[in-house]
C-alpha positions as a Markdown table, in Angstrom:
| # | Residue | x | y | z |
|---|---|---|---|---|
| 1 | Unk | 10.8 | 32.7 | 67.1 |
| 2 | Unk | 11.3 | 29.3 | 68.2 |
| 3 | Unk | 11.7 | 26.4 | 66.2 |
| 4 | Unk | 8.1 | 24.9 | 66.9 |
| 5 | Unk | 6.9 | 27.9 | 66.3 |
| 6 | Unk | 8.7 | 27.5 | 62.5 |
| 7 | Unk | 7.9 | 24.2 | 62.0 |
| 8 | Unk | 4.1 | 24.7 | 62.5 |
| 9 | Unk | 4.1 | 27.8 | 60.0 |
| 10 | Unk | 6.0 | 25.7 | 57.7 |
| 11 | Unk | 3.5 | 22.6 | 58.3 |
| 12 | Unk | 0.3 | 25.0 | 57.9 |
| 13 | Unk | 1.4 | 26.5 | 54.9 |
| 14 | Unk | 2.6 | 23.2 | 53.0 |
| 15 | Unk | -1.5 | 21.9 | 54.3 |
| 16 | Unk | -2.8 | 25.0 | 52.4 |
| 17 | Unk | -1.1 | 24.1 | 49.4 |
| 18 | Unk | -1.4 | 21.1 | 49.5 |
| 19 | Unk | -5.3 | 21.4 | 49.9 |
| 20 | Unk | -5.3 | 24.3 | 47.0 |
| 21 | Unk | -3.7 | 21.5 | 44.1 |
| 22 | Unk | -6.1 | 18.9 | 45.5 |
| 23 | Unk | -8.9 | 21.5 | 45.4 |
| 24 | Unk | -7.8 | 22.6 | 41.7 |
| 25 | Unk | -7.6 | 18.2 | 40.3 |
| 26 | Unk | -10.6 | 17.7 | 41.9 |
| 27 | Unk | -12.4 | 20.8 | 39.5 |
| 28 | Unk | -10.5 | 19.4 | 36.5 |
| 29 | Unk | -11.8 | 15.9 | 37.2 |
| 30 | Unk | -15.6 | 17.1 | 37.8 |
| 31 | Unk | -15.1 | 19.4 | 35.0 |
| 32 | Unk | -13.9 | 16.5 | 32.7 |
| 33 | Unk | -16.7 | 14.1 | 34.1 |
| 34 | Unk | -19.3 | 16.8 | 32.9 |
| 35 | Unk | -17.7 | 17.0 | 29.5 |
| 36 | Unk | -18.2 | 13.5 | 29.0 |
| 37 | Unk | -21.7 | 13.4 | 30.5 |
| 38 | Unk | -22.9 | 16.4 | 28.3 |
| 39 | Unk | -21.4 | 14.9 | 25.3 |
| 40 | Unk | -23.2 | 11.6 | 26.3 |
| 41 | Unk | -26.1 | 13.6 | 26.5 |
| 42 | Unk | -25.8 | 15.1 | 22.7 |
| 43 | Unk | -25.0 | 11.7 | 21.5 |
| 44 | Unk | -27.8 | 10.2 | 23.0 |
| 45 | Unk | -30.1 | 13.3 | 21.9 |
| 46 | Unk | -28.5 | 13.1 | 18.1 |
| 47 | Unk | -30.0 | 9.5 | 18.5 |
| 48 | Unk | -33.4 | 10.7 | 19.2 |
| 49 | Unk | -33.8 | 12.9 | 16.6 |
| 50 | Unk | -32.8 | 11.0 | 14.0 |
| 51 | Unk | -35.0 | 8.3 | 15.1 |
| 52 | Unk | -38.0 | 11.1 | 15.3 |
| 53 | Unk | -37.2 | 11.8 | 11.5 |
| 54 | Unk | -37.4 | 7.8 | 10.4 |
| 55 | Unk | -40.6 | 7.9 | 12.1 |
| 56 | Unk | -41.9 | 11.3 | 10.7 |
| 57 | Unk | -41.2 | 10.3 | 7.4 |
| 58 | Unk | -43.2 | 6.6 | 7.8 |
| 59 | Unk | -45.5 | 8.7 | 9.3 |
| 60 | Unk | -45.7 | 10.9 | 5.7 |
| 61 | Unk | -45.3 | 7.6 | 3.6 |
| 62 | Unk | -48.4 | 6.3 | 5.0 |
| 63 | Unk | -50.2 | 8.9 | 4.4 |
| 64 | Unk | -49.3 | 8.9 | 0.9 |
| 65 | Unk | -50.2 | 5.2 | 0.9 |
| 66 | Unk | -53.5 | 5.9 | 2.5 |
| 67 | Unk | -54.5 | 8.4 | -0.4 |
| 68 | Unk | -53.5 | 5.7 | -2.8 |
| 69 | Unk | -55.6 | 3.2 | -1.2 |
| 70 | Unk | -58.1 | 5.6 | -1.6 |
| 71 | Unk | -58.1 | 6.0 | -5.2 |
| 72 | Unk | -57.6 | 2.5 | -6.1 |
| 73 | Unk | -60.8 | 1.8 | -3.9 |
| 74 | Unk | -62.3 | 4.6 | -5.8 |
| 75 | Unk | -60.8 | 2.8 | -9.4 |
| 76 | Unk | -62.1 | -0.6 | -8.2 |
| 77 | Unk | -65.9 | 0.4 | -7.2 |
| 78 | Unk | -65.9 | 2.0 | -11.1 |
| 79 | Unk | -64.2 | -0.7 | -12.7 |
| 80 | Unk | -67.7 | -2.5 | -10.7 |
| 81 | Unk | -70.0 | -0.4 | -11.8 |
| 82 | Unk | -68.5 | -0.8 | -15.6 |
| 83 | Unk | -69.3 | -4.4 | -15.8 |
């Protein structure tokens, strides 16, 4: 073979590897962005929920406070009616 001939082989093959480790950083880099971008995600969903449960339990509390109400209206009209 002649030495063009050599060279080019040797030039196409170092291309291909070449493009094969930049192929395999660049899955590494996008599979490290989505790891951080899913665990954004659960952070940011953590947050929710625990915000859902502060407002589900005001959410019970006044309904506790509205049966109260209730019954001290209810104690108030007899303590009326007593007088």
């Amino acid at each position: 073979m002649s030495e063009a001939i050599i060279v080019a082989l040797i030039t196409a093959g170092a291309s291909v590897i070449c493009q094969l480790l930049i192929s395999n950083k660049t899955k590494r880099d996008n599979a490290t962005a989505q790891a951080v971008r899913d665990k954004d995600f659960e952070d940011r969903l953590k947050r929710i929920e625990e915000r859902l449960d502060q407002h589900n339990n005001y959410a019970e509390k006044l309904g506790d406070v509205a049966i109260s109400l209730a019954k001290m209206s209810s104690d108030i009209e007899y303590l009326k009616q007593t007088k």
